[in-house]
PDB file of N, CA, C and O in Angstrom, chain B, residues numbered from 101:
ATOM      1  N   UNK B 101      15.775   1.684 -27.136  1.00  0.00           N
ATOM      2  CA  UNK B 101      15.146   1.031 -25.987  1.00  0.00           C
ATOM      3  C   UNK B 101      13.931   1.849 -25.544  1.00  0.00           C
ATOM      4  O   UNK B 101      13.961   3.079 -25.564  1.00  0.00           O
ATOM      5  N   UNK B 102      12.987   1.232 -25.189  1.00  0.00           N
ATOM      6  CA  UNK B 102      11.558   1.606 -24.318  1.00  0.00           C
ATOM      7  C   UNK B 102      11.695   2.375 -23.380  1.00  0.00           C
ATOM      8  O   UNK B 102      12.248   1.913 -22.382  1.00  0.00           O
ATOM      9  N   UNK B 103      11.324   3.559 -23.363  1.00  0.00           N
ATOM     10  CA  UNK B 103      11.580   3.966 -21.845  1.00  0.00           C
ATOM     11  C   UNK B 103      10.303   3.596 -20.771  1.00  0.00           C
ATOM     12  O   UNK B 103       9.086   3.633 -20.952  1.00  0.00           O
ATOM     13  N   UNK B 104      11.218   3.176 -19.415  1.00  0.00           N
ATOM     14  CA  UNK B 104      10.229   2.618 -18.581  1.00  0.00           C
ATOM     15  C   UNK B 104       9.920   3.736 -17.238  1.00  0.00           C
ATOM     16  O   UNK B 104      10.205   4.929 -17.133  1.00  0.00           O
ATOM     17  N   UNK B 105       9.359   2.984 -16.479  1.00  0.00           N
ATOM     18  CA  UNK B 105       9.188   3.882 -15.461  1.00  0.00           C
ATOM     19  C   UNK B 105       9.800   3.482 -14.527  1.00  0.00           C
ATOM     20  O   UNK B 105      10.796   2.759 -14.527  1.00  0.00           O
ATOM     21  N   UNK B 106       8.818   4.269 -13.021  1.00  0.00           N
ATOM     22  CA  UNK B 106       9.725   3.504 -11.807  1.00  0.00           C
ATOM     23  C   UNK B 106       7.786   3.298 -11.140  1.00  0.00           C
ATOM     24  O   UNK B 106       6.683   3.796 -11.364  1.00  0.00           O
ATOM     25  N   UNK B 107       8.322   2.392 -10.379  1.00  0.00           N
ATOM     26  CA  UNK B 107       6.517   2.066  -9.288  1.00  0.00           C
ATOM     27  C   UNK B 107       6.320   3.679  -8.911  1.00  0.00           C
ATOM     28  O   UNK B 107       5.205   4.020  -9.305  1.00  0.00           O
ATOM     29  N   UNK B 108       6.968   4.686  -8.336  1.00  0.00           N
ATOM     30  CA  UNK B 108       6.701   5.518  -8.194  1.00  0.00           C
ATOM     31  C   UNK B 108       5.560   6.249  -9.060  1.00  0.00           C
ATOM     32  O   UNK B 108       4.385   6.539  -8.834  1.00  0.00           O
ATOM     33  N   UNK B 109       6.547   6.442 -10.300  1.00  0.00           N
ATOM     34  CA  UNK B 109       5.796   6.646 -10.929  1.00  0.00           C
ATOM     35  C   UNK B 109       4.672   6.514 -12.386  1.00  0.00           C
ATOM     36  O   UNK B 109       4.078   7.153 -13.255  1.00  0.00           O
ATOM     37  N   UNK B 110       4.932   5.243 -11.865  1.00  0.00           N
ATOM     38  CA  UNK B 110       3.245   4.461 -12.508  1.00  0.00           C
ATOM     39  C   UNK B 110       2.326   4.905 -11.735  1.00  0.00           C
ATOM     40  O   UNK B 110       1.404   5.502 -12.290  1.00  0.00           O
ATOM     41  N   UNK B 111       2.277   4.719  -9.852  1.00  0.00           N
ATOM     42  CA  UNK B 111       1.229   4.995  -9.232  1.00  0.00           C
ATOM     43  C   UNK B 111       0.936   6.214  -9.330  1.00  0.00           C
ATOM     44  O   UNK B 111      -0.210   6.529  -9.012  1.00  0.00           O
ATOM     45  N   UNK B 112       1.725   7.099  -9.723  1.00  0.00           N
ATOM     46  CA  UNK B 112       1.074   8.600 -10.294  1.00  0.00           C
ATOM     47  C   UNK B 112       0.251   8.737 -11.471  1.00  0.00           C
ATOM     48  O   UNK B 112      -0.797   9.381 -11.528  1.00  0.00           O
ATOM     49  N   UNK B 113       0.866   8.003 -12.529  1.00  0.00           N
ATOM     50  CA  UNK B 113       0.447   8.421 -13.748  1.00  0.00           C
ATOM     51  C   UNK B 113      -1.011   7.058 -13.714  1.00  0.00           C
ATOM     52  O   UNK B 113      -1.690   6.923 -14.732  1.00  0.00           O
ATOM     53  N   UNK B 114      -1.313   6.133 -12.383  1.00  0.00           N
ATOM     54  CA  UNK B 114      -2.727   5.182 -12.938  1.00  0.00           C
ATOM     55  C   UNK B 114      -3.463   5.741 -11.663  1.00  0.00           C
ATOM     56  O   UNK B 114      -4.513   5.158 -11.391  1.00  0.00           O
ATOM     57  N   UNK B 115      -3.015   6.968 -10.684  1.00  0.00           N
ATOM     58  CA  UNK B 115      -3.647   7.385 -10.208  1.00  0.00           C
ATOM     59  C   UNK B 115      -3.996   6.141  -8.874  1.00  0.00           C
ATOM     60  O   UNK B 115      -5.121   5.650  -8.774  1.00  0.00           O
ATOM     61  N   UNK B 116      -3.206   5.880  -8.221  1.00  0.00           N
ATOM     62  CA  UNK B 116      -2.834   4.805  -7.270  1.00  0.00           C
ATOM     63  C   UNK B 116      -2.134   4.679  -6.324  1.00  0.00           C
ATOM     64  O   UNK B 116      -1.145   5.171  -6.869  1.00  0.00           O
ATOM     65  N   UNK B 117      -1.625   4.323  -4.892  1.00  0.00           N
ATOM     66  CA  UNK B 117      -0.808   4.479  -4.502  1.00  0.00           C
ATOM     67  C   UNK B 117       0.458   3.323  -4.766  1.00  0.00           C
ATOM     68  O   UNK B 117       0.388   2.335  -5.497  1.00  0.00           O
ATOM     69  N   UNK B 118       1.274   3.634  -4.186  1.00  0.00           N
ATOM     70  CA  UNK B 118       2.383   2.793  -4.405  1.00  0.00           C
ATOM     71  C   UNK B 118       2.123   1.763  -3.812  1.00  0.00           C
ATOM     72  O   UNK B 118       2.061   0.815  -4.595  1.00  0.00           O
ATOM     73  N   UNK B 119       1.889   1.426  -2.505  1.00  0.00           N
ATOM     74  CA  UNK B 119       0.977   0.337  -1.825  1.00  0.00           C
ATOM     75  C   UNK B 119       0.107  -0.738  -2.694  1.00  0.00           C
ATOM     76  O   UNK B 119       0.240  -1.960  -2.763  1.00  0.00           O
ATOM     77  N   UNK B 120      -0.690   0.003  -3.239  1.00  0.00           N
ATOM     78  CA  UNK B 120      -1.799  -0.726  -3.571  1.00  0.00           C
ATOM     79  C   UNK B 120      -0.727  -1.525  -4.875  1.00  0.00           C
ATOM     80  O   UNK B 120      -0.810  -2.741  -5.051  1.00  0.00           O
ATOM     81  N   UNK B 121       0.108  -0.775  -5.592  1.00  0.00           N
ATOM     82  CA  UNK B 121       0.511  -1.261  -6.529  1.00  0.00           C
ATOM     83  C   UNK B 121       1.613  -2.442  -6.430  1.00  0.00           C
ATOM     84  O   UNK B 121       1.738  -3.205  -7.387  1.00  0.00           O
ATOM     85  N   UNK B 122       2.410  -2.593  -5.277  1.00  0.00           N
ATOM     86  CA  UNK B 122       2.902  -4.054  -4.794  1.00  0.00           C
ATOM     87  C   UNK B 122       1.977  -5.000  -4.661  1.00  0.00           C
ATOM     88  O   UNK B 122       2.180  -6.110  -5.152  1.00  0.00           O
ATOM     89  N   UNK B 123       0.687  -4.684  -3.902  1.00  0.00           N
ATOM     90  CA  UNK B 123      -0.220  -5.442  -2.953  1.00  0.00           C
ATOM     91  C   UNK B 123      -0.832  -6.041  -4.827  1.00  0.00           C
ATOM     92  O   UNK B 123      -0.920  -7.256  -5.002  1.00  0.00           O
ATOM     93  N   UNK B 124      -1.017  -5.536  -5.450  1.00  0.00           N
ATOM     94  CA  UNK B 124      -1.509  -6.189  -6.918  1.00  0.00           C
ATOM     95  C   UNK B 124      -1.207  -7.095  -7.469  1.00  0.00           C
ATOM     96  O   UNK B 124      -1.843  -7.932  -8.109  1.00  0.00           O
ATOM     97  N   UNK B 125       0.353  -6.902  -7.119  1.00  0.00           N
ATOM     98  CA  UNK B 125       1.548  -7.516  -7.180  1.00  0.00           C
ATOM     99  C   UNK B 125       1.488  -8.780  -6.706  1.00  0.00           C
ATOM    100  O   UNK B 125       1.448  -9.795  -7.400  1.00  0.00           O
ATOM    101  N   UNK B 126       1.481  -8.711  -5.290  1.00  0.00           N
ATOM    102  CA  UNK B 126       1.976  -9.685  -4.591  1.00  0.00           C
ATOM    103  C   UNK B 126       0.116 -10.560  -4.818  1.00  0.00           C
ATOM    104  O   UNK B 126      -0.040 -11.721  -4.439  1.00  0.00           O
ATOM    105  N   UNK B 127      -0.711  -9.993  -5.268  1.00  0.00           N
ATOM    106  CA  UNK B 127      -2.028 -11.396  -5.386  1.00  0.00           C
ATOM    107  C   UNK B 127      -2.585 -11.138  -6.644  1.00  0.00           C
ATOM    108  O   UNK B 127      -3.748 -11.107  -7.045  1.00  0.00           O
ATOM    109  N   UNK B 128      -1.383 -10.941  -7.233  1.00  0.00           N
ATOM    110  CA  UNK B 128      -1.704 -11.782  -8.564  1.00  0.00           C
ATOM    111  C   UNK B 128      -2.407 -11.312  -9.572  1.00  0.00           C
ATOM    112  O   UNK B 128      -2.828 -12.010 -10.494  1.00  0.00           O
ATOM    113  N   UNK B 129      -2.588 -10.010  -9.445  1.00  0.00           N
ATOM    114  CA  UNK B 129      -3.256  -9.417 -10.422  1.00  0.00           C
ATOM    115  C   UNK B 129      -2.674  -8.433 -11.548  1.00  0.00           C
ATOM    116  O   UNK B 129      -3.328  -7.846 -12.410  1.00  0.00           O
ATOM    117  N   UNK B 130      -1.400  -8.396 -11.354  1.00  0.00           N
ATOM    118  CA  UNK B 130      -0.406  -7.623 -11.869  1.00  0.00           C
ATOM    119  C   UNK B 130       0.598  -8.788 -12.317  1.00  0.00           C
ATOM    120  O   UNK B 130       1.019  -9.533 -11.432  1.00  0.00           O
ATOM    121  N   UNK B 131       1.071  -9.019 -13.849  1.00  0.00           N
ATOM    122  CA  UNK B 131       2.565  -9.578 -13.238  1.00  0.00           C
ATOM    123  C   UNK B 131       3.542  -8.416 -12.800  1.00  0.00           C
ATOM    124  O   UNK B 131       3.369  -7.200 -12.876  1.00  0.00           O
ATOM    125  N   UNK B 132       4.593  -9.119 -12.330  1.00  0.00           N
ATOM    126  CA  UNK B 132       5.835  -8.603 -12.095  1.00  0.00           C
ATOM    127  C   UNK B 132       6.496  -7.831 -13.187  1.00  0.00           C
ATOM    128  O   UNK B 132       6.694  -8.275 -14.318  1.00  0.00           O
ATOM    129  N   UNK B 133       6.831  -6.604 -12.751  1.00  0.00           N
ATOM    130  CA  UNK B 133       7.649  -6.225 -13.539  1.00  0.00           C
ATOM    131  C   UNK B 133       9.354  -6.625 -14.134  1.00  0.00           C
ATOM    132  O   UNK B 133       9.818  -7.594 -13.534  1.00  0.00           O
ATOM    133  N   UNK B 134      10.198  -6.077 -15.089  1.00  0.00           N
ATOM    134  CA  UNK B 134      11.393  -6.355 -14.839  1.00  0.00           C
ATOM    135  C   UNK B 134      12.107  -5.652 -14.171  1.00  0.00           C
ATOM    136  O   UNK B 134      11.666  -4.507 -14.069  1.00  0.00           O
ATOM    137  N   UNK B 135      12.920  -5.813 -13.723  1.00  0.00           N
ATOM    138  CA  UNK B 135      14.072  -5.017 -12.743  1.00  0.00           C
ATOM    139  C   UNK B 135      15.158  -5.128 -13.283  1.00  0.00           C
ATOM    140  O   UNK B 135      15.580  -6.155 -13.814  1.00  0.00           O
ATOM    141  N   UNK B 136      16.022  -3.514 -13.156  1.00  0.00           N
ATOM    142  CA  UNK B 136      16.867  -3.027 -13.663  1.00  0.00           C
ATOM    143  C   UNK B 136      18.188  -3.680 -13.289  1.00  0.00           C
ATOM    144  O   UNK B 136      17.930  -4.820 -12.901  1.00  0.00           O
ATOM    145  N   UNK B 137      19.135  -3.505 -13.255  1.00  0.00           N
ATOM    146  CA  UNK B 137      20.248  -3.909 -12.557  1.00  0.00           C
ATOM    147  C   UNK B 137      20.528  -3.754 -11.502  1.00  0.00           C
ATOM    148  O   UNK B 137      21.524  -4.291 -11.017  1.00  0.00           O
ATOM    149  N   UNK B 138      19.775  -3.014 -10.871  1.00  0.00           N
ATOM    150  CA  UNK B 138      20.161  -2.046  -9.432  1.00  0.00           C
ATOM    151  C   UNK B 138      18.907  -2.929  -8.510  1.00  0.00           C
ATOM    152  O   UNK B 138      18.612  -2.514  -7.390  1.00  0.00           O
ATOM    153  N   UNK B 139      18.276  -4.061  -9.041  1.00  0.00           N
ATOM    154  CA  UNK B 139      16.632  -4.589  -8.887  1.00  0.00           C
ATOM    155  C   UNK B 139      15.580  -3.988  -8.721  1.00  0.00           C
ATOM    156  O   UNK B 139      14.583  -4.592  -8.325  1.00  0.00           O
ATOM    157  N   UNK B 140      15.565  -2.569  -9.005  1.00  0.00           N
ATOM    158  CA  UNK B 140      14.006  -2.038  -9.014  1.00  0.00           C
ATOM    159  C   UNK B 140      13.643  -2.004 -10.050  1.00  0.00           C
ATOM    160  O   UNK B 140      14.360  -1.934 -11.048  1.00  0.00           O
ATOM    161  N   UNK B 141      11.969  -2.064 -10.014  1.00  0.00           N
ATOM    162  CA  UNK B 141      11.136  -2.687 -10.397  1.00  0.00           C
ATOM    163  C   UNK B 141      11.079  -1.342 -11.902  1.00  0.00           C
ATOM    164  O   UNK B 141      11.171  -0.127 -11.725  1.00  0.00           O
ATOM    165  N   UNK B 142      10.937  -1.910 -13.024  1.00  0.00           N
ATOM    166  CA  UNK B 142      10.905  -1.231 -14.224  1.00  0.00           C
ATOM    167  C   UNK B 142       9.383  -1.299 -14.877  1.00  0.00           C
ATOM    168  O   UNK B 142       9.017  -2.419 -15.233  1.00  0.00           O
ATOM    169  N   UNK B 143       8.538  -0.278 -15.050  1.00  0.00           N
ATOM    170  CA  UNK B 143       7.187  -0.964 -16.125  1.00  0.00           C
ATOM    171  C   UNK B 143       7.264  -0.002 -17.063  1.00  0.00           C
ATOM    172  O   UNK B 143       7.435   1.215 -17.009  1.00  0.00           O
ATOM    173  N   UNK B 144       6.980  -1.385 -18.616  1.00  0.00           N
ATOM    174  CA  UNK B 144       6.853  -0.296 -19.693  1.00  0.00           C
ATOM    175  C   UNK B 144       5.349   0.173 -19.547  1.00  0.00           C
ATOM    176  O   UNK B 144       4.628  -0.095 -18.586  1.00  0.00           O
ATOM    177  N   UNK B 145       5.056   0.786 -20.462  1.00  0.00           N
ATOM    178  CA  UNK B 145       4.078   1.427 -21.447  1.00  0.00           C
ATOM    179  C   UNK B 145       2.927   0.451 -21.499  1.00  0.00           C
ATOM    180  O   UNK B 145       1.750   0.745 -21.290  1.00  0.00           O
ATOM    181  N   UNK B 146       3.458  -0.892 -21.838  1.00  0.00           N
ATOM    182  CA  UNK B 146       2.167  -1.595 -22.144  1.00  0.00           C
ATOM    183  C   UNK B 146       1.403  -2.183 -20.552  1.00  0.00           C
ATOM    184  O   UNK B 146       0.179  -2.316 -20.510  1.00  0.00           O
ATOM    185  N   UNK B 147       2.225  -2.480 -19.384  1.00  0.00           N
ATOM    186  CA  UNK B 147       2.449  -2.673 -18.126  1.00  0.00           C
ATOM    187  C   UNK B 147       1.157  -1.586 -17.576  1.00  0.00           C
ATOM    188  O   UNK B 147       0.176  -1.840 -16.877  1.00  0.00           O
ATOM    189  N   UNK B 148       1.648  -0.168 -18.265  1.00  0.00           N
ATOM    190  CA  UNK B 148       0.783   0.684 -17.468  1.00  0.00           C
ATOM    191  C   UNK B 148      -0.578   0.396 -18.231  1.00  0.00           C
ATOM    192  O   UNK B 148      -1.599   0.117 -17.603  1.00  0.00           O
ATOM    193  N   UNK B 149      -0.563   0.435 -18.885  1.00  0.00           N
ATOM    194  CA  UNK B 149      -1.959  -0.081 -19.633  1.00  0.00           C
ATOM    195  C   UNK B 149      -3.213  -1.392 -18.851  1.00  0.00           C
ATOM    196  O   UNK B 149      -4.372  -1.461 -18.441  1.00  0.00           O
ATOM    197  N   UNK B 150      -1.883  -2.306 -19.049  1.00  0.00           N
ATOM    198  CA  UNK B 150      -2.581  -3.614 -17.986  1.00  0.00           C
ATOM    199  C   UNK B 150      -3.075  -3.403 -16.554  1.00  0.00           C
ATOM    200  O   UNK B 150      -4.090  -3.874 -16.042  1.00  0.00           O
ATOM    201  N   UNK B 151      -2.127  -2.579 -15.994  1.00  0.00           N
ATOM    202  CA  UNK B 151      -2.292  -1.665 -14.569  1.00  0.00           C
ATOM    203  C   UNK B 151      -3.869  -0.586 -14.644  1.00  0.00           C
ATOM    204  O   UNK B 151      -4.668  -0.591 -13.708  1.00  0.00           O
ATOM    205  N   UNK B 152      -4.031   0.077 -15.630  1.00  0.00           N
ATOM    206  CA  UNK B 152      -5.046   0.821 -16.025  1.00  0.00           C
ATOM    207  C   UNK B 152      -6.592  -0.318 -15.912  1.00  0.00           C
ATOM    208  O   UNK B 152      -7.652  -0.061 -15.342  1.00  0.00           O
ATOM    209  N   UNK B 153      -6.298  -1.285 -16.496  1.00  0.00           N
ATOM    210  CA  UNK B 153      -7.322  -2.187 -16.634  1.00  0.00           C
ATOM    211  C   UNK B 153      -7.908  -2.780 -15.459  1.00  0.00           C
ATOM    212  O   UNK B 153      -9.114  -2.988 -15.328  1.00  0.00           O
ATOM    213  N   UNK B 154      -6.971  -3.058 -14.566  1.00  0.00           N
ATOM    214  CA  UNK B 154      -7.257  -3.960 -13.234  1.00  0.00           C
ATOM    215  C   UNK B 154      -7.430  -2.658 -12.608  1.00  0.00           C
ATOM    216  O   UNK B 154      -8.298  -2.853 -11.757  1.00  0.00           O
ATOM    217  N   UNK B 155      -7.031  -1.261 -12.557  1.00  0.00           N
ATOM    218  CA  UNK B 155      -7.928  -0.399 -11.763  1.00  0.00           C
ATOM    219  C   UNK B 155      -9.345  -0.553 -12.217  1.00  0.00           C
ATOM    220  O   UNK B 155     -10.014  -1.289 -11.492  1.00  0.00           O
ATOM    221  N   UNK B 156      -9.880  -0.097 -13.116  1.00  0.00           N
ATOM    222  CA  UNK B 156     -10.901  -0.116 -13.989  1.00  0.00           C
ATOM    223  C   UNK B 156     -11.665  -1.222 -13.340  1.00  0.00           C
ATOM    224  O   UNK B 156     -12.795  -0.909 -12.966  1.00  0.00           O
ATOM    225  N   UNK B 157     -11.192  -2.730 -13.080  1.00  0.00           N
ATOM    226  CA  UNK B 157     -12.296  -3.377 -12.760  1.00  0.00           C
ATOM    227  C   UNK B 157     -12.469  -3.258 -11.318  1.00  0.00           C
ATOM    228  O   UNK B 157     -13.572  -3.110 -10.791  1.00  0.00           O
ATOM    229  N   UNK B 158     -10.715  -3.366 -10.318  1.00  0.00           N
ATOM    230  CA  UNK B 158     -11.053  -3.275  -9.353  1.00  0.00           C
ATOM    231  C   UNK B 158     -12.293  -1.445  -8.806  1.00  0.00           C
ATOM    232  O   UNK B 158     -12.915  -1.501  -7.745  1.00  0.00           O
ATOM    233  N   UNK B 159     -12.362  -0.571  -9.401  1.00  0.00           N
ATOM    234  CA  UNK B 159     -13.357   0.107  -9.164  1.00  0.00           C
ATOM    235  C   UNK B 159     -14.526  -0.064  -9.464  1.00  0.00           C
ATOM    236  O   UNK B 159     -15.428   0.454  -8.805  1.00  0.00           O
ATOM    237  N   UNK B 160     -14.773  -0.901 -10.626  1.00  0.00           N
ATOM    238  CA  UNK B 160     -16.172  -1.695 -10.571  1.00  0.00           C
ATOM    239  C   UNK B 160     -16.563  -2.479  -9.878  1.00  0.00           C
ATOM    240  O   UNK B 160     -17.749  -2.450  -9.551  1.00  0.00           O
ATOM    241  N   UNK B 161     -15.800  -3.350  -9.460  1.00  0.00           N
ATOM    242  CA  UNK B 161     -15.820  -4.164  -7.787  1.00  0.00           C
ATOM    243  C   UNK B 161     -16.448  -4.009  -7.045  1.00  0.00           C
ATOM    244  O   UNK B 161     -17.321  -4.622  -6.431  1.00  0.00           O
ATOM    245  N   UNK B 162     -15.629  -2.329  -7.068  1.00  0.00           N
ATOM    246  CA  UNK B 162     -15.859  -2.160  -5.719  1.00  0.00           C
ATOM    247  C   UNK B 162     -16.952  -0.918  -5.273  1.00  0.00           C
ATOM    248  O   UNK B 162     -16.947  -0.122  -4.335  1.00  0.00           O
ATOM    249  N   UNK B 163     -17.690  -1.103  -6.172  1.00  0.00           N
ATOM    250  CA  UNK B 163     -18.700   0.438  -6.685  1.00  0.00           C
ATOM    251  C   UNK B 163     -19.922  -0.600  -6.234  1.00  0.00           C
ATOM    252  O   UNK B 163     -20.761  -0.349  -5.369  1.00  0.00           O
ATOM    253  N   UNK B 164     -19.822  -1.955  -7.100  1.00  0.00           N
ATOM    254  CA  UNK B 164     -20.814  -3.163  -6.935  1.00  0.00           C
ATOM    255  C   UNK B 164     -20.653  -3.854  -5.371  1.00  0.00           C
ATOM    256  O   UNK B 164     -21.402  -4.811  -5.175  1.00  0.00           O
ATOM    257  N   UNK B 165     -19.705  -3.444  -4.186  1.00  0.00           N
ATOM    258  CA  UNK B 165     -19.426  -4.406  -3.374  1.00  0.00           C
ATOM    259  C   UNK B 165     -20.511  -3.435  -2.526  1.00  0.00           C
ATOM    260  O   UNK B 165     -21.299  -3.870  -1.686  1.00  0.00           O
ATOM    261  N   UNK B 166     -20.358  -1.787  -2.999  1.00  0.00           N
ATOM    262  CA  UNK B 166     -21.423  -0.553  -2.036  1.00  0.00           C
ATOM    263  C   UNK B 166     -22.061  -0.933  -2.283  1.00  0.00           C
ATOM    264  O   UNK B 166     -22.564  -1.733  -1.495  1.00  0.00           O
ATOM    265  N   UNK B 167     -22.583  -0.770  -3.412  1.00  0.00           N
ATOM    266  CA  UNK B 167     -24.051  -0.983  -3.747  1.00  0.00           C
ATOM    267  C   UNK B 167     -24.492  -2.028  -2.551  1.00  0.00           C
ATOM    268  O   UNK B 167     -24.979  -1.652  -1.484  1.00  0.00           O
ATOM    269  N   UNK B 168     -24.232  -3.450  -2.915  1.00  0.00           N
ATOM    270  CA  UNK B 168     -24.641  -4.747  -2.258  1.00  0.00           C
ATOM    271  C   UNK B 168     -24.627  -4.547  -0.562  1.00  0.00           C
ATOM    272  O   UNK B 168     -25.472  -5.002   0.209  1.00  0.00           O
ATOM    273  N   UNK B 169     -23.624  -3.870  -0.261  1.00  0.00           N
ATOM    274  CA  UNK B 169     -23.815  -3.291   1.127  1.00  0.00           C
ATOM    275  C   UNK B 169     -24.867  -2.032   1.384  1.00  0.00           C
ATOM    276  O   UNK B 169     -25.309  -1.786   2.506  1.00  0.00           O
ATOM    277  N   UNK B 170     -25.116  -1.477   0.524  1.00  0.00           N
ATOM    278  CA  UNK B 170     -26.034  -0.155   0.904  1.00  0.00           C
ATOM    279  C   UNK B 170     -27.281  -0.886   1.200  1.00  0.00           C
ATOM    280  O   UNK B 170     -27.915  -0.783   2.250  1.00  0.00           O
ATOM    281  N   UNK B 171     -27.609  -1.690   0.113  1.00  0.00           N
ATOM    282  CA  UNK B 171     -29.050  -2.686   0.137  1.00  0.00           C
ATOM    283  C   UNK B 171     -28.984  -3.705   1.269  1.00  0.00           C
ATOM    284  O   UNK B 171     -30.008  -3.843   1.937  1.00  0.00           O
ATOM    285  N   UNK B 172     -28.155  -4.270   1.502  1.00  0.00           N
ATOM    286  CA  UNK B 172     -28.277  -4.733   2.885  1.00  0.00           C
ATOM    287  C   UNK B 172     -28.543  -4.065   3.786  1.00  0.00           C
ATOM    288  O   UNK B 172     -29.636  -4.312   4.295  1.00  0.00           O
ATOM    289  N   UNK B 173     -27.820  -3.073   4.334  1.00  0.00           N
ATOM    290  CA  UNK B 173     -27.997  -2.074   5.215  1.00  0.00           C
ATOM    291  C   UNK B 173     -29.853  -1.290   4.963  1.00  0.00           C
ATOM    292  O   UNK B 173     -30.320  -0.648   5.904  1.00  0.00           O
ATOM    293  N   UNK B 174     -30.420  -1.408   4.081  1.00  0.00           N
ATOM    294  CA  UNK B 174     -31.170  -0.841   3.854  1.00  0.00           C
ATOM    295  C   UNK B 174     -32.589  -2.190   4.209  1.00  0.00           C
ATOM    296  O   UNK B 174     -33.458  -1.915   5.038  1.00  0.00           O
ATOM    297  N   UNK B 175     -32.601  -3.211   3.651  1.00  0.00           N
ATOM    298  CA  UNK B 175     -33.135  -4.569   4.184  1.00  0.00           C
ATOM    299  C   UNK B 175     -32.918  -4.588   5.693  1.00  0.00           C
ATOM    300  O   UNK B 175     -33.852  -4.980   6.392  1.00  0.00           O
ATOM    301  N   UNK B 176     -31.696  -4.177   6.304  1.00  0.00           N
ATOM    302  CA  UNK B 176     -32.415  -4.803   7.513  1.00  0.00           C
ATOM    303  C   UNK B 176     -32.950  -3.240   8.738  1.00  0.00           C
ATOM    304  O   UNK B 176     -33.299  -3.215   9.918  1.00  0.00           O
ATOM    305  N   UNK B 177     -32.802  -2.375   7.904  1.00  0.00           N
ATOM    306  CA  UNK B 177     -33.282  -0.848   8.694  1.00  0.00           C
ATOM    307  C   UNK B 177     -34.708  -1.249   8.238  1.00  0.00           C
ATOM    308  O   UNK B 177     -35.437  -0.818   9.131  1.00  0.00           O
ATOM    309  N   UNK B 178     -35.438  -1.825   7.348  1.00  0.00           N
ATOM    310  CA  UNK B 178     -36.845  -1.725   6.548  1.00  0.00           C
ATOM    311  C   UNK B 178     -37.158  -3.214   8.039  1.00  0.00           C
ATOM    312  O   UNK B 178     -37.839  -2.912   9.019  1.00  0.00           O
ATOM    313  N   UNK B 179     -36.757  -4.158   7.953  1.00  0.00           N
ATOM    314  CA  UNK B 179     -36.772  -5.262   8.871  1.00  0.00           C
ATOM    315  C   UNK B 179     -36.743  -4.443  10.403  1.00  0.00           C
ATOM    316  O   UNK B 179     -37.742  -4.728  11.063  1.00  0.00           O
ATOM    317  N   UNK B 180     -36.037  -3.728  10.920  1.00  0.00           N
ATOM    318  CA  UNK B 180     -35.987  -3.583  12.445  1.00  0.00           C
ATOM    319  C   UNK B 180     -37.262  -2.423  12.281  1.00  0.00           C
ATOM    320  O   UNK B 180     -37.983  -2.180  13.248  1.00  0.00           O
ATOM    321  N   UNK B 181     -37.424  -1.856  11.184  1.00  0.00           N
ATOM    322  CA  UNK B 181     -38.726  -0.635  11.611  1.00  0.00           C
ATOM    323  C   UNK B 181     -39.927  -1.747  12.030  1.00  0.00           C
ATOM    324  O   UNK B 181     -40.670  -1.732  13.011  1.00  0.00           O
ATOM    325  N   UNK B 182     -39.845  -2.641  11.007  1.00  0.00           N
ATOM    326  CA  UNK B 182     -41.016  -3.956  10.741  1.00  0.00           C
ATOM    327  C   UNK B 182     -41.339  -4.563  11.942  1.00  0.00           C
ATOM    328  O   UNK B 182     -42.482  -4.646  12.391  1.00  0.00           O
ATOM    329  N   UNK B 183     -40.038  -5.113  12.616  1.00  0.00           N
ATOM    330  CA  UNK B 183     -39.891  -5.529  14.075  1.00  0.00           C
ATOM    331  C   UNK B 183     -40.304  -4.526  15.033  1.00  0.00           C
ATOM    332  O   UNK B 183     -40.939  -4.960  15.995  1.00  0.00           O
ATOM    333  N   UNK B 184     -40.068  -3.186  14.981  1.00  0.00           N
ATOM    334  CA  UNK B 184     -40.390  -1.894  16.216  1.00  0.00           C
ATOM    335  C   UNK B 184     -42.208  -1.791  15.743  1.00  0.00           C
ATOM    336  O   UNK B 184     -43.024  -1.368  16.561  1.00  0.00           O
ATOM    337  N   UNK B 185     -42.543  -2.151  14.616  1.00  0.00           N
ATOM    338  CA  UNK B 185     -44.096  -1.589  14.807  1.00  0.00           C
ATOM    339  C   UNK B 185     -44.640  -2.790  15.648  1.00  0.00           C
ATOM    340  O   UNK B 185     -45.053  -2.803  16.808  1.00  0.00           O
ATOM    341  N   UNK B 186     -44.519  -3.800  14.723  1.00  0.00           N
ATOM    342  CA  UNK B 186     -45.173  -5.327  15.335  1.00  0.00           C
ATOM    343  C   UNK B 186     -44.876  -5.468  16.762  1.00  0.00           C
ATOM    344  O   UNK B 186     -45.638  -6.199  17.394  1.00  0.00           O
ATOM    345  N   UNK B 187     -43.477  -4.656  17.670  1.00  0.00           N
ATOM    346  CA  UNK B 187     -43.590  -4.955  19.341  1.00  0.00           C
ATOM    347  C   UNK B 187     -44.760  -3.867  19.424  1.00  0.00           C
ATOM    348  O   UNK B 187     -45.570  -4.356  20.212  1.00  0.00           O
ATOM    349  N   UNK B 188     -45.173  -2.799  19.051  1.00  0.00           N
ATOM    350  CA  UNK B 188     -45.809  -1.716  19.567  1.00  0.00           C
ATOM    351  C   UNK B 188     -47.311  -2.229  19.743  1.00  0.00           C
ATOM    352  O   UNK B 188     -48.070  -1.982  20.681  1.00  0.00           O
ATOM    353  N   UNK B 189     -47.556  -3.016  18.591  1.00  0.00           N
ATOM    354  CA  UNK B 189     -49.005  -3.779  18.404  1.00  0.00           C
ATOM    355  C   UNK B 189     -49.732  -4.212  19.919  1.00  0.00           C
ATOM    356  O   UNK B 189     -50.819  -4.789  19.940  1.00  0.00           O
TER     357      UNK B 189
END
């Protein structure tokens, strides 16, 4: 048999918290794992892999969600200087 893990420690070994790793869970970006007899949650090997992947994008996400916010933030500081000269006029 495969040896599996526990959520514990998957979120160690994909560098995650345990949180985040239900919350994946529960919208769908993870399936479900199997559960043991006792019902906690079991992931093999290949599980952590899939888990590895959806970090991977969710940090591209979310690297691209700064960015898009830095440039906003930056558009409208370039806009209110634009607005402070034109009252001074």
């Amino acid at each position: 048999m495969d040896k599996t893990f526990s959520s514990g420690e998957v979120a160690e070994i994909v560098g995650i918290s345990y949180w985040t790793l239900l919350r994946w869970e529960e919208e769908g970006k993870i399936k479900p794992p199997a559960r043991d007899w006792k019902g906690e949650r079991r992931y093999t090997e290949k599980d952590i892999e899939e888990i590895k992947k959806v970090k991977q994008v969710q940090g591209k996400q979310g690297y691209q969600i700064t960015l898009r916010n830095l440039e906003e933030g930056r558009r409208k500081r370039l806009l209110r200087i634009k607005r402070e000269k034109e009252a001074d006029k």
